[in-house]
C-alpha positions in Angstrom: 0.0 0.0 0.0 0.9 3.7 -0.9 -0.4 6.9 0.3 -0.5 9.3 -2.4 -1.4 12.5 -0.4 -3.7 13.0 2.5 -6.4 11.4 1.0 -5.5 9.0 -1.7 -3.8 5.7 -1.0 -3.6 2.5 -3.7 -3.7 -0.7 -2.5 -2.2 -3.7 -4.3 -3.8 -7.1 -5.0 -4.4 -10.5 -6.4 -5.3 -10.5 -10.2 -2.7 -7.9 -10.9 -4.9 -5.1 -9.6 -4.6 -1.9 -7.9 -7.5 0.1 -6.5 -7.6 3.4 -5.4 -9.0 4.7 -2.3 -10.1 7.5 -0.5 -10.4 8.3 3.3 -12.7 11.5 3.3 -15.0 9.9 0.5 -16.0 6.7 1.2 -18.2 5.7 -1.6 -14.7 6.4 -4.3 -12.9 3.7 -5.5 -10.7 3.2 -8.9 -9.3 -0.2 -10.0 -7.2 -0.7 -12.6 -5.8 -4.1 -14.1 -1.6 -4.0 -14.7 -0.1 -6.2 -17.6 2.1 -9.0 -16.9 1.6 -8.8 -12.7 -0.3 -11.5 -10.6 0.1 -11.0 -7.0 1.1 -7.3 -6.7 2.5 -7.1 -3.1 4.9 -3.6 -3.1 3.7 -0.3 -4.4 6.6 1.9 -4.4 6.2 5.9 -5.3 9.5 6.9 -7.3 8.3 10.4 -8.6 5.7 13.1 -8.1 5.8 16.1 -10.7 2.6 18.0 -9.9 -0.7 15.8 -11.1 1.9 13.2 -12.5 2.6 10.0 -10.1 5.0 7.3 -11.5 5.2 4.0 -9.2 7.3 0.9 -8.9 4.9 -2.6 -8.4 6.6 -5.7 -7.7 5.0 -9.1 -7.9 5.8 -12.1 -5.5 4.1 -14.9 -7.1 6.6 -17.2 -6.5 5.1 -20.3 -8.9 5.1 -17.9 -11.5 7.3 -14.8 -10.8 6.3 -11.5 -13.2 8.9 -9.2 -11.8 9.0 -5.3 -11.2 6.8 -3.0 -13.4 6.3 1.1 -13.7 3.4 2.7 -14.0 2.1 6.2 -14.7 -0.7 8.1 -13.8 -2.4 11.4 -14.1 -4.7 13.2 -11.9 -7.2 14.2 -13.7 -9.5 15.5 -10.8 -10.0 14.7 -7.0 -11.0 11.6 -7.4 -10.4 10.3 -11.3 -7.3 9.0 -12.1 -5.9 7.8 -15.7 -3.1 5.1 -16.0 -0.8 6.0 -18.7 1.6 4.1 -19.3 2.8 0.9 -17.9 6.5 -1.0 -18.9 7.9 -3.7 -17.3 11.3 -3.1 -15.7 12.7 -7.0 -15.0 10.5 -10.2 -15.5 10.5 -13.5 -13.8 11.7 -13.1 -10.5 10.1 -13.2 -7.0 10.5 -9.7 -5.9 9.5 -9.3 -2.1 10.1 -5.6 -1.5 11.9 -2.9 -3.3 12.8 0.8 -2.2 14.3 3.8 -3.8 17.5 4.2 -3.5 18.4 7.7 -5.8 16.3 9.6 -8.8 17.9 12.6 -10.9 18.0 13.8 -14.3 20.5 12.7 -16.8 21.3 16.2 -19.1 22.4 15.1 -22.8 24.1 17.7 -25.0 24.1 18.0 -28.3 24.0 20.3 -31.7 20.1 21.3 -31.2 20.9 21.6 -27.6 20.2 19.9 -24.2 17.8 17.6 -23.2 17.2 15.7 -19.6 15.8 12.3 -19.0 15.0 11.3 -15.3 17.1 8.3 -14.0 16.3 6.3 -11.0 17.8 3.5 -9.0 15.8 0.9 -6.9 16.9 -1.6 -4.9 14.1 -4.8 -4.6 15.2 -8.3 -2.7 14.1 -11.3 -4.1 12.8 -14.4 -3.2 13.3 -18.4 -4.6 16.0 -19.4 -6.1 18.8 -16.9 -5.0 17.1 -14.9 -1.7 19.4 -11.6 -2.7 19.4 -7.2 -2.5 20.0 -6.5 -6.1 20.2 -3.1 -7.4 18.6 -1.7 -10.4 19.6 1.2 -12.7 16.7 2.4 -14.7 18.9 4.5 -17.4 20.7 1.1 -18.0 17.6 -0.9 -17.5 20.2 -3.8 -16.0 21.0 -5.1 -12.8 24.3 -3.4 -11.2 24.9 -4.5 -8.0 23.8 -8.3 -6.1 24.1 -8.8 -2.3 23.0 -12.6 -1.6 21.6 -12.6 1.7 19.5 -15.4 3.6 15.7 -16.4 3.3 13.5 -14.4 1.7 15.4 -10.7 2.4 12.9 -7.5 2.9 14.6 -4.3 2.6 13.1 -0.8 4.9 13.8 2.9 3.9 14.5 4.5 7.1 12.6 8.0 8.0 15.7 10.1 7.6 17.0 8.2 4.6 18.8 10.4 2.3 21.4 9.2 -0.6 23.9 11.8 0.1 24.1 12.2 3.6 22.5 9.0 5.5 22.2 6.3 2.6 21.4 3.5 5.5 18.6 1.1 5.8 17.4 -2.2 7.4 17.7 -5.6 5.9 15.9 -8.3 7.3 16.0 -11.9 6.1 15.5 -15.0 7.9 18.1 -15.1 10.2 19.0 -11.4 11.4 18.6 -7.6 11.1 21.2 -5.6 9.2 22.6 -2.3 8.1 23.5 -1.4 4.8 25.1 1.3 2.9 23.1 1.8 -0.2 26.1 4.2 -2.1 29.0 1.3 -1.2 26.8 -1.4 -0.4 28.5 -2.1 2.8 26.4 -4.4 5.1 26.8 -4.7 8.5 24.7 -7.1 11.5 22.5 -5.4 13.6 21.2 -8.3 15.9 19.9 -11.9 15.4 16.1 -12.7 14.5 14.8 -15.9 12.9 12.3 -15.4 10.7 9.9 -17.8 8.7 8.6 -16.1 5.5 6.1 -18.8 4.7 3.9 -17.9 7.6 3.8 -13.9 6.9 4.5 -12.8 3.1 4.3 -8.9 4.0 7.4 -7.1 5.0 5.5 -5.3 7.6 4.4 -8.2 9.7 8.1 -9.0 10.1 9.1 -5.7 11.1 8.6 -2.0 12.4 11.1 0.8 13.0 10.3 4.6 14.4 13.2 7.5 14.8 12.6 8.0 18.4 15.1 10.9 19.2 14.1 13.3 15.7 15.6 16.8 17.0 19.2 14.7 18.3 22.4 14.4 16.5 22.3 10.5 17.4 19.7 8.7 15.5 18.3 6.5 17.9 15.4 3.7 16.5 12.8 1.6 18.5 12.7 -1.7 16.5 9.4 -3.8 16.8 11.2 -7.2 15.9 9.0 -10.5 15.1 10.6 -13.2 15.0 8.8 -16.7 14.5 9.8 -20.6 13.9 9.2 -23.0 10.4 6.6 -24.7 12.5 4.8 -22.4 14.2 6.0 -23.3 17.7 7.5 -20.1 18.4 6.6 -16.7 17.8 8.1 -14.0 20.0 7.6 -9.5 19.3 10.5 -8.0 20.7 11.2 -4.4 21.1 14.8 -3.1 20.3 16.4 0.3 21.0 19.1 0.4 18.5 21.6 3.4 18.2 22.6 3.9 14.6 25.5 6.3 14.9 27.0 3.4 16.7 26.7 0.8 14.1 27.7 3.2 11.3 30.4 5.2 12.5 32.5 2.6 10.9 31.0 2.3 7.8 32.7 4.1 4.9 30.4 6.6 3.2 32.4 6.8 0.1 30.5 5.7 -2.9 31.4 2.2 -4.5 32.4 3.1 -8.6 
């Protein structure tokens, strides 16, 4: 699920659907059916440009894997939207969750002038066979980067995430939580948790983080951890208090080239 703006969120579902919704007006609702997709499970919002929204939905059907798609659409009034345009970014592949990780404009010269073309990078982490964080370059339209990682990997934007000067977020596969460095791809442990994806397929019943110190120079989270057994014999929800500065302080900013 997305939120739009303070009205409009888009839910993703089976059937390759998305609807719209509305929290003031009750009685609106939009659906539209995406190419190619199955079991739309991420909804990821990569650019707003006035009545203009361009998303990122990935599909997690993991018989039949359909991959990572981009959609457009226009606001054409409070409550009418029109999808146009929809292109598929990679194809067969389980993709769990993704996140953006950069967008900017590519400027091209030449003898009639300049011209600029929007470039973004998303990272997504993947399911059965190879359970990685891979990065994807838009501009390219390629893969450049793979981090294998264990079971069934989900990947969290922080609240403060920014590519230039705090390019960290959470990693959490089936055996522990973890820091990375999304410009050097640096990936550190933050703490054990076992975690069975078969029994929850939704990032956020796995887990849930909140800044907890926002006017401080250390960035101190709260981590709401669940952690929970192949056989359904254990379940425990655990809250951590994890200070980032700590962690990080020795991880290299630079960018990887």
């Amino acid at each position: 699920m997305v939120q739009l703006n303070d009205d409009i969120f888009i839910c993703g579902q089976n059937g390759g659907q998305i609807t719209f919704l509305s929290i003031q007006n009750q009685q609106y609702s939009q659906t539209f059916k995406i190419n190619k997709l199955q079991h739309i499970n991420e909804i990821y919002l990569v650019k707003r440009d006035q009545n203009e929204y361009s998303l990122v939905l990935a599909d997690d059907n993991s018989l039949h894997p359909k991959g990572m798609t981009i959609i457009k659409f226009v606001k054409k009034s409070d409550y009418d939207y029109q999808l146009i345009d929809q292109k598929s970014l990679k194809e067969k592949e389980e993709i769990i969750s993704i996140m953006l990780v950069k967008s900017q404009y590519i400027i091209k010269k030449n003898m009639f002038g300049e011209s600029s073309k929007e470039s973004f990078t998303i990272a997504y982490t993947t399911g059965n066979p190879d359970h990685s964080l891979k990065i994807f370059e838009s501009r390219k339209k390629k893969q450049i980067h793979c981090i294998k990682l264990q079971g069934n990997p989900y990947i969290f934007k922080l609240e403060d995430y920014d590519y230039e000067l705090n390019p960290i977020a959470f990693v959490k596969d089936n055996q522990r939580i973890s820091l990375i460095n999304l410009k050097n791809y640096q990936i550190v442990k933050v703490i054990d948790s076992k975690y069975n994806h078969l029994h929850s397929r939704r990032k956020e019943s796995s887990l849930k983080h909140l800044r907890i110190n926002k006017e401080e120079a250390e960035k101190v989270y709260k981590l709401i951890d669940v952690q929970r057994d192949q056989d359904k014999k254990f379940v425990e929800i655990r809250e951590i208090i994890v200070n980032l500065n700590q962690i990080t302080n020795n991880m290299q900013i630079k960018e990887e080239k």
